[in-house]
mmCIF file of the C-alpha atoms, coordinates in Angstrom:
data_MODEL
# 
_entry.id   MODEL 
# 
loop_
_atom_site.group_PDB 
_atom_site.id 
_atom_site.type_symbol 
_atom_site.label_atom_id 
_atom_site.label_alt_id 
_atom_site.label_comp_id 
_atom_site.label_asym_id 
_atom_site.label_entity_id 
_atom_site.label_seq_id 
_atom_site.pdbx_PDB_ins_code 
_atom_site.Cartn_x 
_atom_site.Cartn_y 
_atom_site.Cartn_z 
_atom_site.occupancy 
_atom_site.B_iso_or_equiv 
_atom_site.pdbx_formal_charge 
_atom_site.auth_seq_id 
_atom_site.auth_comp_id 
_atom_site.auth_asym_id 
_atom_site.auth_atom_id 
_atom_site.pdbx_PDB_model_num 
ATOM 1  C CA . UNK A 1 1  ? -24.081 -3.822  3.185   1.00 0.00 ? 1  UNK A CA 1 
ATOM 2  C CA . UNK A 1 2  ? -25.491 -5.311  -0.613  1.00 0.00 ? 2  UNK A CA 1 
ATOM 3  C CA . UNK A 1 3  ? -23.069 -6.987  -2.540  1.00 0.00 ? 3  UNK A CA 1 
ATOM 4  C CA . UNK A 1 4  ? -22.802 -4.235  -4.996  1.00 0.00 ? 4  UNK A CA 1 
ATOM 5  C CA . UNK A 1 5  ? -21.915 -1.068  -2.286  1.00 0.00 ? 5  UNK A CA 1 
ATOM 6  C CA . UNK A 1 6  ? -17.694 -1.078  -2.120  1.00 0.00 ? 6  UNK A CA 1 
ATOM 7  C CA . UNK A 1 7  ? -16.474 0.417   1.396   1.00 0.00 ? 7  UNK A CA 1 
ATOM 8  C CA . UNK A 1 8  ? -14.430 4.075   -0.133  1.00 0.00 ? 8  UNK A CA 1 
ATOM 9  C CA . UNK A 1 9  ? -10.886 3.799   0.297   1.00 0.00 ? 9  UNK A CA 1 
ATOM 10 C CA . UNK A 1 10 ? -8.969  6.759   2.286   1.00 0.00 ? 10 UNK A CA 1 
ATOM 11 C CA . UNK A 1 11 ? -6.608  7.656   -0.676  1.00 0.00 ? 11 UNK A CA 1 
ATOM 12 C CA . UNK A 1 12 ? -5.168  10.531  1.119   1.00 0.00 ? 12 UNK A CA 1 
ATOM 13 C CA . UNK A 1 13 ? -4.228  7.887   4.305   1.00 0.00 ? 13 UNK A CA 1 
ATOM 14 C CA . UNK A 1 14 ? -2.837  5.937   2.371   1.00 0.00 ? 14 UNK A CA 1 
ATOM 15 C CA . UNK A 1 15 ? -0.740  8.393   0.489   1.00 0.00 ? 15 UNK A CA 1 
ATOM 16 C CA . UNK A 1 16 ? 0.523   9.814   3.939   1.00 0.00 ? 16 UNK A CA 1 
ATOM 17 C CA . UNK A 1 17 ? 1.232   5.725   5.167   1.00 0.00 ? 17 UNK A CA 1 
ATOM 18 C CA . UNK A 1 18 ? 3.397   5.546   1.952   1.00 0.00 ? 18 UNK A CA 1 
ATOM 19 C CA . UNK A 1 19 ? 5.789   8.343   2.021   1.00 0.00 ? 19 UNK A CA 1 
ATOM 20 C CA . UNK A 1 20 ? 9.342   7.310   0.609   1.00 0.00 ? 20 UNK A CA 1 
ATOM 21 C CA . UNK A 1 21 ? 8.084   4.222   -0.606  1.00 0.00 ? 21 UNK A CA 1 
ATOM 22 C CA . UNK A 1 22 ? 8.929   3.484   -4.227  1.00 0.00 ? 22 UNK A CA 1 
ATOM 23 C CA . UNK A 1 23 ? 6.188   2.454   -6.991  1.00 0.00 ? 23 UNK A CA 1 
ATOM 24 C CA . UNK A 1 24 ? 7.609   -1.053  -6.635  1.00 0.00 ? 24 UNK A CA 1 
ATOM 25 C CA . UNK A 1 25 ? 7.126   -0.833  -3.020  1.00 0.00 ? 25 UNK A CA 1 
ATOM 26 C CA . UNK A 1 26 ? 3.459   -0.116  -2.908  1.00 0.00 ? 26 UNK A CA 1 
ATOM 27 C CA . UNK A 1 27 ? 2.711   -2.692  -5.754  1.00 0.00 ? 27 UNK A CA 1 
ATOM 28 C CA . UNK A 1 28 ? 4.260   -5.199  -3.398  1.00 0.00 ? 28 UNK A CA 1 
ATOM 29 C CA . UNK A 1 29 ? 2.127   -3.847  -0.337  1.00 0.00 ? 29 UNK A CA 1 
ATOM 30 C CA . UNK A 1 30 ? -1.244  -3.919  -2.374  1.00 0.00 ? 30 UNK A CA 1 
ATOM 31 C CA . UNK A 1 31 ? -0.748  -7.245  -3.322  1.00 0.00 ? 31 UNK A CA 1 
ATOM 32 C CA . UNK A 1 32 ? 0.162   -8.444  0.098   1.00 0.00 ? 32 UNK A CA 1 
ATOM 33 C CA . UNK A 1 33 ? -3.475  -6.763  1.194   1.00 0.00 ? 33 UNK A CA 1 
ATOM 34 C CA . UNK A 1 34 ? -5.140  -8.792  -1.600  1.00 0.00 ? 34 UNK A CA 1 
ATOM 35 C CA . UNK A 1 35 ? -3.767  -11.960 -0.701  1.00 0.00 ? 35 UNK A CA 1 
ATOM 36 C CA . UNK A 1 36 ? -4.454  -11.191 3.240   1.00 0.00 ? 36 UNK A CA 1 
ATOM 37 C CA . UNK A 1 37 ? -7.954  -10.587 2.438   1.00 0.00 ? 37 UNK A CA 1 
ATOM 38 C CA . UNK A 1 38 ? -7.845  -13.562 0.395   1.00 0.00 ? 38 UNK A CA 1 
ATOM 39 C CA . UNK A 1 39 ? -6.537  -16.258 2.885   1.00 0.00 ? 39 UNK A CA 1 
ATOM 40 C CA . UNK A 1 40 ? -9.338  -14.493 5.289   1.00 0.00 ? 40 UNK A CA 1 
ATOM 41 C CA . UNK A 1 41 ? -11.829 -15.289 3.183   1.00 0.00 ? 41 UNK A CA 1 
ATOM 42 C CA . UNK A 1 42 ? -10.913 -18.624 2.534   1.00 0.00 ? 42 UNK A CA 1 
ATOM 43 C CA . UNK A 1 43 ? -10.731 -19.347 6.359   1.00 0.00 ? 43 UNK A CA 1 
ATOM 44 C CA . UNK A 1 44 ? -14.316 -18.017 6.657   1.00 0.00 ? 44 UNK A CA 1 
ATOM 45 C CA . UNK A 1 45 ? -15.298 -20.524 4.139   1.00 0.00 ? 45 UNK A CA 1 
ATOM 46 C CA . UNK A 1 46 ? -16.937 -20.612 0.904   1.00 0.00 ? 46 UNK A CA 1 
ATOM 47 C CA . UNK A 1 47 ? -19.512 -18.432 0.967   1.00 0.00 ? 47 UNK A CA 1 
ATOM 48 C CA . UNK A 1 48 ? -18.237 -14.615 0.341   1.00 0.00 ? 48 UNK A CA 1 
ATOM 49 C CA . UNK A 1 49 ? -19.630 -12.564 3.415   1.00 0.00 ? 49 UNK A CA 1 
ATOM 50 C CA . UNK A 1 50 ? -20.235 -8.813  2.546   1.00 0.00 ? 50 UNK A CA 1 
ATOM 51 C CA . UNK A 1 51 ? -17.012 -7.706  5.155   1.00 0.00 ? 51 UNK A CA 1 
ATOM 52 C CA . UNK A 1 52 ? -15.053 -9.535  2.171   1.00 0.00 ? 52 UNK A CA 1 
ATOM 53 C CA . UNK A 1 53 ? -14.083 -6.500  0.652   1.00 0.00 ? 53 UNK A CA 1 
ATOM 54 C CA . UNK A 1 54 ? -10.304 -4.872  1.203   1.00 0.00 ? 54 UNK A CA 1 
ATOM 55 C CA . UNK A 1 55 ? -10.823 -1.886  3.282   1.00 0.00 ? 55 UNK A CA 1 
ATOM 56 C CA . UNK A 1 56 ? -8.273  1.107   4.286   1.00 0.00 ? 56 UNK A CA 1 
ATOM 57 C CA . UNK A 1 57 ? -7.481  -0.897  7.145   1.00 0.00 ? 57 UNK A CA 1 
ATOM 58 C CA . UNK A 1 58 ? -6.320  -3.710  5.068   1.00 0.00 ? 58 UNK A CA 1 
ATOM 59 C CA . UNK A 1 59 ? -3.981  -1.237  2.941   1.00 0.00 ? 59 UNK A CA 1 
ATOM 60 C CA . UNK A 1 60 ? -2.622  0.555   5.877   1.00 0.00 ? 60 UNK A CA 1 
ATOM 61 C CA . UNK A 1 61 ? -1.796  -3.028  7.839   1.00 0.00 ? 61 UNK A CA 1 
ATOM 62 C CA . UNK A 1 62 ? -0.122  -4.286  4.745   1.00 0.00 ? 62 UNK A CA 1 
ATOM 63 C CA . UNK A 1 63 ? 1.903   -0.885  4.338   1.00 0.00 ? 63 UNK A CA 1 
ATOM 64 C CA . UNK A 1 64 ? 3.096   -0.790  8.246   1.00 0.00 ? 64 UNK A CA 1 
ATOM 65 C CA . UNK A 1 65 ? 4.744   -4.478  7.398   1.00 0.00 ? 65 UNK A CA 1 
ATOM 66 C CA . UNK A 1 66 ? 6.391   -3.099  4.264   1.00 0.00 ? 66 UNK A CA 1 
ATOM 67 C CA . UNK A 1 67 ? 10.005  -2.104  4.203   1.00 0.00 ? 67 UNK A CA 1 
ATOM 68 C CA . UNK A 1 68 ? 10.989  0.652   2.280   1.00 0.00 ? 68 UNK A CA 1 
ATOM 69 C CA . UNK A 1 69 ? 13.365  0.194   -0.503  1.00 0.00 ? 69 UNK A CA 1 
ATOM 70 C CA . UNK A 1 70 ? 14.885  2.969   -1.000  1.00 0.00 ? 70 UNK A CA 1 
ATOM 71 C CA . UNK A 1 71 ? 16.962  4.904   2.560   1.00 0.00 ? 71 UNK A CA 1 
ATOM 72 C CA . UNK A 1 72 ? 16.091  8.498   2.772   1.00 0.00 ? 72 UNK A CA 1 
ATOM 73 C CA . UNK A 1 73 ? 20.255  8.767   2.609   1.00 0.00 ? 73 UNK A CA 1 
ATOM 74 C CA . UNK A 1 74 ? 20.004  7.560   -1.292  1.00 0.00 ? 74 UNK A CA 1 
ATOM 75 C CA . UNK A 1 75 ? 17.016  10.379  -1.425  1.00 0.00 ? 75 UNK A CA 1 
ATOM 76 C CA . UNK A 1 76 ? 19.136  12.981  -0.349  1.00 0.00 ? 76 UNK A CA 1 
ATOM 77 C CA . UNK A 1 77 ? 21.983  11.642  -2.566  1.00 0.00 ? 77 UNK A CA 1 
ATOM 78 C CA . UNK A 1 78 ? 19.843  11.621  -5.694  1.00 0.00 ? 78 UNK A CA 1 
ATOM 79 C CA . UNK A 1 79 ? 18.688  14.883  -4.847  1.00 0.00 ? 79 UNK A CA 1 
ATOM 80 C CA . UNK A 1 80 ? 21.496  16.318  -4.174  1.00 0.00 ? 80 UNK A CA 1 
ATOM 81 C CA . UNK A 1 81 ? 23.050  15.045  -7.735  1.00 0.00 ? 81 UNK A CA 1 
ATOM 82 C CA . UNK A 1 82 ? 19.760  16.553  -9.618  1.00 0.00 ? 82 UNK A CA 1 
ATOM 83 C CA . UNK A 1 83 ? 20.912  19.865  -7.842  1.00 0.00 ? 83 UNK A CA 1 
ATOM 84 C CA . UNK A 1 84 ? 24.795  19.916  -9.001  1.00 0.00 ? 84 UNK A CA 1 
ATOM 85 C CA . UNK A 1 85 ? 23.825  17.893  -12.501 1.00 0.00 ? 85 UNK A CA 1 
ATOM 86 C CA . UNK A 1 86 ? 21.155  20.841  -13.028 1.00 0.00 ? 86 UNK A CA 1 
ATOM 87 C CA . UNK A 1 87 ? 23.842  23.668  -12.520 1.00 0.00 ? 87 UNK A CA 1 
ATOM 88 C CA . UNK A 1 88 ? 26.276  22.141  -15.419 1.00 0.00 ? 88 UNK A CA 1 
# 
């Protein structure tokens, strides 16, 4: 693959790996990718190869060892309260 071709990104996988996760959360995941891919590249050594690049598979891995931070009991909670704030 040249240098210049990116491998596309499955947006709607990752979307469907994230569900419940806050923003904060998938910050935290995406830069736990980018540092993975990092430290693999360094261990390869100097010279960039063109499998370099942060794939889906690299999102997805870094999502499965991500901890939501938010339970789905304070979800229900908070939407319970938008329901009974909304009727006043």
């Amino acid at each position: 693959m040249p240098a210049s071709v990116v491998p596309a990104i499955d947006i709607g996988a990752l979307v469907a790996a994230s569900d419940g996760f806050t923003p904060a959360d998938i910050e935290y995941a995406a830069r736990k990718a980018s540092q993975e891919a990092l430290a693999r590249a360094l261990r390869a050594d100097d010279d960039p190869s063109p499998g370099d690049e942060l794939t889906t598979k690299d999102y997805l891995a870094a999502l499965a060892a991500t901890r939501a931070t938010v339970s789905e009991d304070t979800v229900e909670e908070f939407l319970q309260d938008i329901t009974t704030i909304a009727r006043l």
